[in-house]
C-alpha positions, 0 to 999 in steps of 0.5 A: 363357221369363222373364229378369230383367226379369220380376220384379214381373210375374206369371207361370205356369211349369210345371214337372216333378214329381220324384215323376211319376206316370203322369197327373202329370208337371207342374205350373203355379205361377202368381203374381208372380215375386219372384227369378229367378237361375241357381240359383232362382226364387221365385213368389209365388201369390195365396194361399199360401207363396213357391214356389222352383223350381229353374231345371233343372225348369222345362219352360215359363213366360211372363209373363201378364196382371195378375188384374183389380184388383177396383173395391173396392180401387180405390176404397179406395185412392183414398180412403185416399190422398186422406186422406193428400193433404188438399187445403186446401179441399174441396167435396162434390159429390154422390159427387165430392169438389172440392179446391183448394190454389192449384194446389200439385200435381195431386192437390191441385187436381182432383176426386176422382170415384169414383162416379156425380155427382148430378143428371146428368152435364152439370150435374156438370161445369158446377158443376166448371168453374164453382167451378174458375173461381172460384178462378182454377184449371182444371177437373181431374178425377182419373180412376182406371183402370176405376172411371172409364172411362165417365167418362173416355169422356165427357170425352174426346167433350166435349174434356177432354185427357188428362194424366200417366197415373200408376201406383199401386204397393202392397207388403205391409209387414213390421214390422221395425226401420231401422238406416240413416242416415235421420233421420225425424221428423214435420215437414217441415224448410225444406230439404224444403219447398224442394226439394218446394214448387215455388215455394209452400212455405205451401201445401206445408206445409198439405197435406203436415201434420205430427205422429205420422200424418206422417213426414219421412225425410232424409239429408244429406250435407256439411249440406246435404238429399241425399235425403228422401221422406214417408210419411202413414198412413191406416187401414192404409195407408202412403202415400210421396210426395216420394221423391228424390235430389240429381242429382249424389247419384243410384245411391248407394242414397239414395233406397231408404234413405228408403223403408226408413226410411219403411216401417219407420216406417209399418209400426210406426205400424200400417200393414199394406201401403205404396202410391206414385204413380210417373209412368208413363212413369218406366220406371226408377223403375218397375223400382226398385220392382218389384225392391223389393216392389211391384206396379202395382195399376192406374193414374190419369190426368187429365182437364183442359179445354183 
């Protein structure tokens, strides 16, 4: 059977029909479960309305796999996110895209490579170690999930180390107003910038942007920055990244505060579902934000010669 910690996962649960009919007794409703508690369960199916099932029918439920993820919607996440990620200096390389921002983040500083390279695959990675070099960077590819596996399986038989596997979680947005104490506008302030810049705050200004398709969300307590988090849009997608808390300021509800005002924010600015990159082993914030909407929708890592 399911408990609590199966909310965000999808699962089947069969229940039994109160009309029963010889040949019809039960009934499975599949989809992702959004609620569970003594007195109802709430599925949501792919397609259709949120199902509420009253704990006392329900005969049998587990949880199941995630229906695969088709590689169109990889792919068009990946490039929705890159947009909203602008490294400072980019390069085309056949399908691959090479960025560079003097090693301000992962993302920041690998190649983006969603399909197959031009050319053959051992000049590909020759030409990428060689600009990576040049710019006194390591050679980093971004890897997401099955789009990339054959990839992937290449660069681990050349000796490419595996780095930060990372989970991208993606929730439908709802266009309704923010009423909290989160001040959004659309510039990083210097205390954002201090916090989030690791040592290069310049080069963290370039890439995070500013004006209307950016947003800035904080919270501060006694004049100093406690909470803040950003929010990019691209096509119809919002982007949210840099969410955290003071440490002394954490379990107080800060950090989901910024997101509401940033998903408020990117769902009046035209967005119609947000999506965040959580480190995989960060199993807390995982379950924060499966209890808010979200859902993991597949998964990236990094590839870097040793």
């Amino acid at each position: 059977m399911l408990g609590p910690e199966f909310v965000g996962r999808r699962v089947v649960v069969r229940i039994r029909l109160r009309d029963a009919r010889p040949g019809r007794r039960f009934t499975d409703i599949t989809g992702e479960l959004i609620e569970f508690g003594a007195e109802r369960w709430r599925v949501r199916p792919a397609a259709g309305a949120v199902v509420t099932i009253e704990p006392g029918a329900v005969v049998a439920a587990k949880a199941i796999p995630p229906r695969p993820v088709k590689f169109s919607e990889i792919i068009g996440l990946e490039r929705l996110l890159a947009e909203t990620w602008p490294a400072v200096e980019t390069e085309p390389l056949g399908g691959w895209l090479l960025r560079a921002s003097g090693g301000f983040t992962n993302r920041a500083n690998s190649v983006l490579a969603l399909t197959a390279p031009e050319g053959g695959l051992d000049a590909a990675v020759a030409a990428v170690e060689a600009w990576y070099a040049a710019r006194g960077l390591p050679a980093k590819f971004s890897l997401a999930g099955p789009v990339t596996r054959r990839l992937e399986d290449e660069l681990a038989a050349r000796g490419w180390e595996a780095r930060m596997e990372t989970a991208v979680m993606v929730k439908a947005l709802k266009d309704t107003a923010y009423e909290g104490e989160a001040v959004v506008s659309h510039a990083p302030s210097a205390a954002f910038l201090e916090q989030t810049g690791r040592g290069d705050a310049a080069t963290a200004e370039r890439v995070f942007g500013a004006g209307p398709g950016r947003a800035y969300a904080e919270i501060r307590r006694g004049g100093a920055l406690a909470a803040r988090g950003r929010g990019a849009v691209a096509g119809d997608l919002l982007a949210v990244t840099n969410v955290g808390t003071l440490p002394g300021l954490r379990r107080q509800g800060l950090g989901t505060e910024v997101l509401a005002a940033l998903e408020a924010w990117g769902a009046h600015s035209g967005a119609a579902r947000a999506a965040l990159q959580v480190e995989a082993g960060n199993a807390p914030a995982i379950e924060m934000y499966l209890r808010l909407g979200y859902a993991e929708r597949y998964r990236y890592r990094y590839r870097v010669r040793p």
